[in-house]
C-alpha positions in Angstrom: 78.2 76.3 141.0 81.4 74.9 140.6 84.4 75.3 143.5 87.1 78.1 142.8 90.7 76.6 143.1 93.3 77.9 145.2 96.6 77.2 144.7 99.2 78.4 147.0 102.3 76.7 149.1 101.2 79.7 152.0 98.7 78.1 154.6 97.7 82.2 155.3 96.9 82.9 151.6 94.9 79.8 151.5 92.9 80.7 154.6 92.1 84.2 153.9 90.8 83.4 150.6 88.8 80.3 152.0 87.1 82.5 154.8 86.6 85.3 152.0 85.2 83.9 149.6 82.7 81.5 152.3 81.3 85.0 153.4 80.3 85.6 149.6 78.7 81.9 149.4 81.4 80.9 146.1 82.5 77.1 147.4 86.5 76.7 147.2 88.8 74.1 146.8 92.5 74.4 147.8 95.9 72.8 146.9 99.2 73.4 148.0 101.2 72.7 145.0 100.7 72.5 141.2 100.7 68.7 141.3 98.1 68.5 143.4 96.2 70.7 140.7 97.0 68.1 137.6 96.1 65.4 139.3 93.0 66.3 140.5 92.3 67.8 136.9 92.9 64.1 135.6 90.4 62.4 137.8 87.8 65.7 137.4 84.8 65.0 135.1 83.8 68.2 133.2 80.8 68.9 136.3 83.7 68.3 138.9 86.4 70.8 137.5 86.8 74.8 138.7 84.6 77.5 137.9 87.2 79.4 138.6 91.4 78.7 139.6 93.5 81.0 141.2 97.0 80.1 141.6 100.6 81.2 142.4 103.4 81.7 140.6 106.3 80.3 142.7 105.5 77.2 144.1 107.5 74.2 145.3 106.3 71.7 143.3 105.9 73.9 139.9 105.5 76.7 138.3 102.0 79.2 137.9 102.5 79.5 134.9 103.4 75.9 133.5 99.9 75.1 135.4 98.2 78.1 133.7 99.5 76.6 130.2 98.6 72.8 131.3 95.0 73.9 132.6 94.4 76.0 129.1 94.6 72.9 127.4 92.0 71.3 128.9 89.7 74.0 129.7 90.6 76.6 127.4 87.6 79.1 128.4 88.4 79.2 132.3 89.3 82.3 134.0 92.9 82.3 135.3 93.7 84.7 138.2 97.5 84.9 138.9 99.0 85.9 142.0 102.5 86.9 142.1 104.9 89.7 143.9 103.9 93.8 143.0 107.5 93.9 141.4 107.4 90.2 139.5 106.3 92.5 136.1 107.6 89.7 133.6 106.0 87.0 135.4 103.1 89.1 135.0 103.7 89.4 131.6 104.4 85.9 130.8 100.8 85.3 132.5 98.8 87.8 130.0 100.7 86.2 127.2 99.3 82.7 128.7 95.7 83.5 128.6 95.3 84.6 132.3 92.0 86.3 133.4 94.0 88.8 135.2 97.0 89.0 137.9 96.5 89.7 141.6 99.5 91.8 143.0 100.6 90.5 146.4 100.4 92.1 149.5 96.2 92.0 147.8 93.5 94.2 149.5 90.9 91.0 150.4 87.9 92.8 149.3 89.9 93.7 146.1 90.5 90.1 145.5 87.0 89.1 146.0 85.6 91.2 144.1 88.4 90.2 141.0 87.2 86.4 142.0 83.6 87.4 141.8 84.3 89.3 137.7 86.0 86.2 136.9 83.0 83.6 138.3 80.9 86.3 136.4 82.8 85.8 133.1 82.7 81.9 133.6 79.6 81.7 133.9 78.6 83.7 130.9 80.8 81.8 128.7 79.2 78.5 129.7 75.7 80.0 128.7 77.4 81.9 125.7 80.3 79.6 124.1 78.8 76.4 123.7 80.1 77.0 120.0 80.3 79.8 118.2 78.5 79.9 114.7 81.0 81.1 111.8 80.6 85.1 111.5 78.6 86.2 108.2 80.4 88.1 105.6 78.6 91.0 106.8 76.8 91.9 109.9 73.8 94.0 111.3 70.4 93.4 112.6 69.6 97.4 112.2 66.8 98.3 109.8 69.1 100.1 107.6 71.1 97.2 106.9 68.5 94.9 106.5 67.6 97.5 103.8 70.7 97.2 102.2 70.8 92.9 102.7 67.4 93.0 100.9 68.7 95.2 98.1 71.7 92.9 97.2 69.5 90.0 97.2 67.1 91.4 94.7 70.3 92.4 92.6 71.5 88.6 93.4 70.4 87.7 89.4 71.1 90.7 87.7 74.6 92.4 86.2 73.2 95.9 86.4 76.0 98.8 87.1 75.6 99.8 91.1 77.0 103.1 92.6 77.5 102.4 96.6 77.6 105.9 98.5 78.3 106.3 102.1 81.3 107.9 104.5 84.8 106.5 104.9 84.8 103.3 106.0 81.1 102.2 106.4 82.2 98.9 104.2 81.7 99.9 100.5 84.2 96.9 99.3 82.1 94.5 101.7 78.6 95.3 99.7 80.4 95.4 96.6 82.3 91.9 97.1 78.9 90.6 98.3 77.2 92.2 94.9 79.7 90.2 93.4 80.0 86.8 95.2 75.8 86.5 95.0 75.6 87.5 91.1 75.9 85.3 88.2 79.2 86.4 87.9 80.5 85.0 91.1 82.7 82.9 89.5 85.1 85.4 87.4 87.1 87.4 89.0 86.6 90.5 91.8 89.2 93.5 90.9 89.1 96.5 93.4 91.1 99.8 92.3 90.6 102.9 94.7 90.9 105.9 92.3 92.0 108.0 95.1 95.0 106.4 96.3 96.8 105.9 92.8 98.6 109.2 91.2 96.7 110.7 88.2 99.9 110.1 86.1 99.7 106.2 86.7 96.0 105.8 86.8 95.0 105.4 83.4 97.7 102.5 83.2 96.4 101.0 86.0 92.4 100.4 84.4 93.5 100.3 80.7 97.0 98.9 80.8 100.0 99.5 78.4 102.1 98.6 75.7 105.5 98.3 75.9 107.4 101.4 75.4 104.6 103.4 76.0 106.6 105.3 78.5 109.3 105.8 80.2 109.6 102.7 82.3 107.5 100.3 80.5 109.7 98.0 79.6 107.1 95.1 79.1 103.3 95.0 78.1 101.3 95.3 81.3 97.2 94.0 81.3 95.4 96.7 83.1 92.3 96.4 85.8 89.7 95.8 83.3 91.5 93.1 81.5 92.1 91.5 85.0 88.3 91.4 85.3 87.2 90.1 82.0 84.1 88.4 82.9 83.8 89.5 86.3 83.1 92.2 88.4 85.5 95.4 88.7 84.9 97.9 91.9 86.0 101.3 91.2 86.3 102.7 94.6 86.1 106.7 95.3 85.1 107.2 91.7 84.5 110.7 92.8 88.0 111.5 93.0 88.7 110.5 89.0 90.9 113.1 87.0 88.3 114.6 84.5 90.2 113.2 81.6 89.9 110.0 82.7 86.4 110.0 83.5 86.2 110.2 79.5 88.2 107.4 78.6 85.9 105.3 81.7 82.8 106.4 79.8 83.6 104.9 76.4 84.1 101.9 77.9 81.0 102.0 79.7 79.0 102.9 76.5 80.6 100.4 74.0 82.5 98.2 76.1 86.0 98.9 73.7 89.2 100.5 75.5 92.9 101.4 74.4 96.1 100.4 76.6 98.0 103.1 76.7 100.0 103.5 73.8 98.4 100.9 71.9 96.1 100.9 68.2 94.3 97.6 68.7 90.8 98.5 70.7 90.2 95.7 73.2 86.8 94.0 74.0 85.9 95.2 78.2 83.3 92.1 79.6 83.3 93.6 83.1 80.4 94.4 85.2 81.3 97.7 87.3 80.4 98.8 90.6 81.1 102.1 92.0 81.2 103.6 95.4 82.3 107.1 96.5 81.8 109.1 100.1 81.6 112.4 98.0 78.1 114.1 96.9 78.6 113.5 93.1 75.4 115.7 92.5 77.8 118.6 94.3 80.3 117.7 92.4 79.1 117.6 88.7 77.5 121.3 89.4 81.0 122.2 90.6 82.1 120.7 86.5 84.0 118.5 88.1 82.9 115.6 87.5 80.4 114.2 83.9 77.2 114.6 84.1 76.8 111.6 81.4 79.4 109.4 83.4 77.0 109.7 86.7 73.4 109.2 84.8 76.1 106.0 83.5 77.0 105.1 86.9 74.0 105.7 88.3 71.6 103.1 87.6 71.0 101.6 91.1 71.9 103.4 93.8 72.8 101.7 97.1 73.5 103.9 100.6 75.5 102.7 102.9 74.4 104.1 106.5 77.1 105.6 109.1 77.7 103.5 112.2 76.0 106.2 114.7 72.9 105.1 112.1 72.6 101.5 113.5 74.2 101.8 116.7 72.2 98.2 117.6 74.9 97.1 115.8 78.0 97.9 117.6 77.9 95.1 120.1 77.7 92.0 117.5 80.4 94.0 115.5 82.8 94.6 118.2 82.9 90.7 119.9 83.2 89.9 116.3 86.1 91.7 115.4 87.4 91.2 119.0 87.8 87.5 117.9 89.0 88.6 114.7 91.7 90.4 115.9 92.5 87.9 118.6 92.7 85.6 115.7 95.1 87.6 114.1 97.9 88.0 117.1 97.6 84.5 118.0 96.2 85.3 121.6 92.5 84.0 123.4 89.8 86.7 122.6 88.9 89.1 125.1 85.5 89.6 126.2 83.4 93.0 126.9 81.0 94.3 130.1 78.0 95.4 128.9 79.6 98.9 131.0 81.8 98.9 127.8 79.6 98.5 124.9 77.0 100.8 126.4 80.3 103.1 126.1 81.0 101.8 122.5 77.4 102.2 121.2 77.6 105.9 122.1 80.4 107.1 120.5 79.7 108.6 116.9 82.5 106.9 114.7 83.6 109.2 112.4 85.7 106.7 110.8 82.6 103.9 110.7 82.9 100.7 111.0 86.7 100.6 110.3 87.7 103.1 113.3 85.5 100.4 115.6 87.6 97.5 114.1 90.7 99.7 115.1 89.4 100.2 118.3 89.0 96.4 119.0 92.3 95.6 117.3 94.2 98.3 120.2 91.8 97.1 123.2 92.8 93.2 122.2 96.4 94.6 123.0 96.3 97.1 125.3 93.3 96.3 127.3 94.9 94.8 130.9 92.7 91.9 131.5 90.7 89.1 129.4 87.3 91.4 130.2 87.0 94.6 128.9 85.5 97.4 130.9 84.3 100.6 130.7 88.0 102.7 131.6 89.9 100.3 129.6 88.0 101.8 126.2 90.6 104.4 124.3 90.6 108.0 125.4 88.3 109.6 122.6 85.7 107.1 123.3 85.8 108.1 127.0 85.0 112.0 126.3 81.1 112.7 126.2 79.8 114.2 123.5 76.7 115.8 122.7 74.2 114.8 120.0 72.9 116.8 117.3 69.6 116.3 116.0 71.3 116.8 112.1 69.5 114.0 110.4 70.5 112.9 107.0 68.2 110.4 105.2 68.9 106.6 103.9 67.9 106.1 100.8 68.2 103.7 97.6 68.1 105.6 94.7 66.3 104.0 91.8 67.0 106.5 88.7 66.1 104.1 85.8 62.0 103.2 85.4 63.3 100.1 84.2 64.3 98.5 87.6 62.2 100.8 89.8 60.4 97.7 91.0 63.4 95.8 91.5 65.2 98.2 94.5 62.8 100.7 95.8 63.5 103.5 98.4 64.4 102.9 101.6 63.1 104.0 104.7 64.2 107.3 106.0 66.8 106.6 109.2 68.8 109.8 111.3 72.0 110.0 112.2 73.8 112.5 115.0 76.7 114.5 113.8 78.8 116.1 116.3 79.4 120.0 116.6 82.8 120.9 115.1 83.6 122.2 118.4 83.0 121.4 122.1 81.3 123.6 124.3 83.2 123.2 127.4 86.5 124.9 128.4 88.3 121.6 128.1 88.0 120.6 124.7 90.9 122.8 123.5 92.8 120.0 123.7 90.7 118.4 121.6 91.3 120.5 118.6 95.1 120.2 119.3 94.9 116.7 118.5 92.5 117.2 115.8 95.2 119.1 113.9 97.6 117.1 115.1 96.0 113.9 113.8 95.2 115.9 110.7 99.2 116.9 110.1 100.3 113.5 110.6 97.6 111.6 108.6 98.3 114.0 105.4 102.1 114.0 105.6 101.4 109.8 105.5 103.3 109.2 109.2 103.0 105.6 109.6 101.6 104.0 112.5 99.5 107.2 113.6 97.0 105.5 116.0 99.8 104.2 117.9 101.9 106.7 117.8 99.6 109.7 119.3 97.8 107.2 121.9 101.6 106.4 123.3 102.2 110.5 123.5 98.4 110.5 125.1 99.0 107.9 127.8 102.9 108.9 128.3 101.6 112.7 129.1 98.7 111.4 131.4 101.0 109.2 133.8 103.8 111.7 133.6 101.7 114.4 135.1 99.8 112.3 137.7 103.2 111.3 139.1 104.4 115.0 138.9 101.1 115.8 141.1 102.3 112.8 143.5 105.6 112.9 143.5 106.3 110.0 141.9 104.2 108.0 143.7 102.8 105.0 141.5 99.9 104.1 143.5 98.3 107.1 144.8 98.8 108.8 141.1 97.1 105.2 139.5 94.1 106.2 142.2 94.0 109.5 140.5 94.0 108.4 136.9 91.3 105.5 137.8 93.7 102.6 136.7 95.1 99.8 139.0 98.5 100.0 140.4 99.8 96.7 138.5 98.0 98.5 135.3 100.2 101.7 135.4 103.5 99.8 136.1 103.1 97.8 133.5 102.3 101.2 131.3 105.5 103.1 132.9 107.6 100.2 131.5 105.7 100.2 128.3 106.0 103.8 127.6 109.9 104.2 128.8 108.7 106.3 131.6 111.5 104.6 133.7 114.4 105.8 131.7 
């Protein structure tokens, strides 16, 4: 194994890291300056370089963090550890935003440290094994049988136009199947147009997929091509088609049956060459017995019938999802990705996901900012993911649906999979609070308050240090000892939250 660099102008830090880290068999290397540091960096070979560098932040000689951003450069993978005063928070900072591995508070507790140095050595050697270069992700992910159910599907529909209706909860990735259907069918090259029923008002729908003439209304003050024009000789995705005014499901089935549609307000029929693929999370069964929605427009849609399964389905597939949108996410803010303990997706693959796949891309997206260090454990997961929760042995079968004779040898069934649905209430006395934030959540995300997640995890974490330094008298590191957190972690969330003011 490669040395670990130590970088500090103090002779005593230098020796009690040396002697440390000796007793735990990791070789070490030390300098007294950043200088020092580049220069031996410029004669290294890639063999000869650190496996891990931990380093100051004042120095004579240079800065910590001008030598974290020089030694990124080069090694752009290798664990970081800053050292710097309890009280330095925006150096602290300013390392994060660097790339560091983590920061090591000074006075340090020597086992503490070791044990930091021994996660980081832990995390390079992993990415050495693991990051010799990363493949490009595949538009869509999952090893689970259920999936590979649904992969097989879309390639035997790869050749064919036929109509498809996707089912499957809120945010399992109904768009994804359908842009795949789309990209892998003979009409990949016209256009993809995606219109979610549910999110337009009933009074502006009907422009929306048929368009409309000037003057038509009040406001139409030029002629406007609607959503199946846009798609002429492509593919349109009608998204929660179970949600459709009645009327309109009318005015959808014409053009469905003939392929002819009006724009609003308009006498010339238009010609519809579009290739239509629904998806709803609602029973539509259910709902045409309720006379809510046409029998003849579902025996219409309903030709091929693709199930998308929940995430707590194919649980396999939470830890190739989550590094995945990890780096996605990292992408996206401009930052290096974090990594994950395997502490941390046991965690992840456990929790149930009522919102699917998008609630675990949320969850990645808030632990690539919020998480303290560049690994992510177990404790650094959000608060619901944290709370234990009992599985029901509910099961709910996968299926693809095959209604028409004449391509019943093209998609049949699927297998039958399970899924665990969680109780609608918690058993223990604790999990009041629970259904506070349930109709909390509920309030805010019907009343369309932005930033929700955000907002109600802030309150969450605010509440949670507030009390602990009630209990402790406003003592920051016996109350961070309480909550399970480190001491830099909590100051840096006290200045975060406003907790100072």
């Amino acid at each position: 194994m490669k040395p670990i660099w130590i970088v500090d102008d103090d002779q005593s830090i230098r020796f009690v890291l040396e002697k440390a880290l000796l007793r735990e068999d990791l070789p070490t290397r030390s300098f007294t300056n950043p200088r020092e540091v580049l220069a031996a960096l410029q004669d290294a070979t890639e063999e000869e370089g650190p496996q891990v560098l931990v380093s100051d932040i004042r120095m004579p000689g240079g800065s910590g963090i001008d030598l974290l951003g020089a030694v990124k450069e080069r090694y752009p993978g290798l664990p970081v550890i800053i050292m710097t005063a309890y009280s330095d928070l925006d150096s602290a900072v300013s390392a994060f935003q660097g790339g560091a591995f983590e920061y090591l508070p000074k006075p340090f507790d020597v086992p503490k440290a070791v044990e930091l140095i021994r996660r980081a050595v832990d995390e390079s050697l992993r990415e050495e094994v693991g990051d010799n270069g990363q493949a490009q992700m595949p538009e869509m992910l999952g090893q689970a049988p259920a999936m590979q159910d649904v992969f097989r599907a879309i390639g035997r529909l790869s050749q064919s136009v036929v109509t498809v209706l996707i089912t499957g909860e809120s945010g399992s990735g109904k768009e994804l199947v359908a842009r795949a259907l789309h990209k892998h069918s003979p009409r990949a090259n016209g256009p993809f147009v995606a219109i979610n029923t549910a999110a337009i008002p009933k009074d502006l729908l009907e422009s929306e997929l048929f368009g409309h003439e000037r003057g038509a209304f009040t406001g139409a003050q030029t002629m406007r091509r609607g959503r199946f024009e846009q798609a002429d000789g492509g593919t349109l995705f009608l998204d929660e088609i179970g949600d459709m005014p009645f009327d309109l499901q009318t005015r959808l089935l014409r053009v469905l049956s003939d392929g002819q549609f009006y724009r609003v307000g308009g006498h010339n029929p238009l010609k519809s060459n579009v290739r239509v693929i629904a998806a709803t999370h609602q029973n539509l069964e259910e709902r045409v017995k309720q006379g809510a929605f046409r029998e003849d427009l579902f025996h219409r849609l309903n030709v091929i019938r693709l199930r998308l399964p929940a995430l707590r389905e194919r649980r396999e597939d939470v830890p190739s999802l989550a590094r995945y949108f990890l780096q996605k996410s990292a992408k996206e803010l401009g930052v290096e990705a974090k990594r994950i303990t395997d502490a941390a997706l046991s965690r992840l693959m456990a929790f149930d996901y009522p919102g699917n796949v998008r609630q675990l891309e949320n969850v990645c997206h808030w632990l690539t900012v919020m998480a303290p260090a560049q690994v992510i454990e177990a404790k650094d997961l959000p608060p619901e993911l944290l709370v234990d929760r009992p599985a029901s042995a509910e099961a709910v079968p996968a299926v693809v649906a095959v209604p028409s004779a004449s391509v019943d040898a093209m998609t049949p069934p699927l297998p039958v999979a399970t899924t665990a649905t969680p109780p609608a209430n918690s058993a223990h006395s604790g999990g009041h609070w629970l259904l506070d934030l349930e109709r909390e959540s509920r309030e805010m995300l019907e009343a369309g308050v932005p930033e929700v997640w955000d907002s109600l995890t802030r309150r969450f974490e605010a509440q949670l240090i507030h009390t602990a330094l009630q209990i402790t008298r406003g003592r920051r590191i016996e109350a961070a000892q309480k909550l399970g957190i480190g001491r830099n972690t909590i100051t840096r969330k006290i200045q975060e939250l406003g907790l100072d003011d």
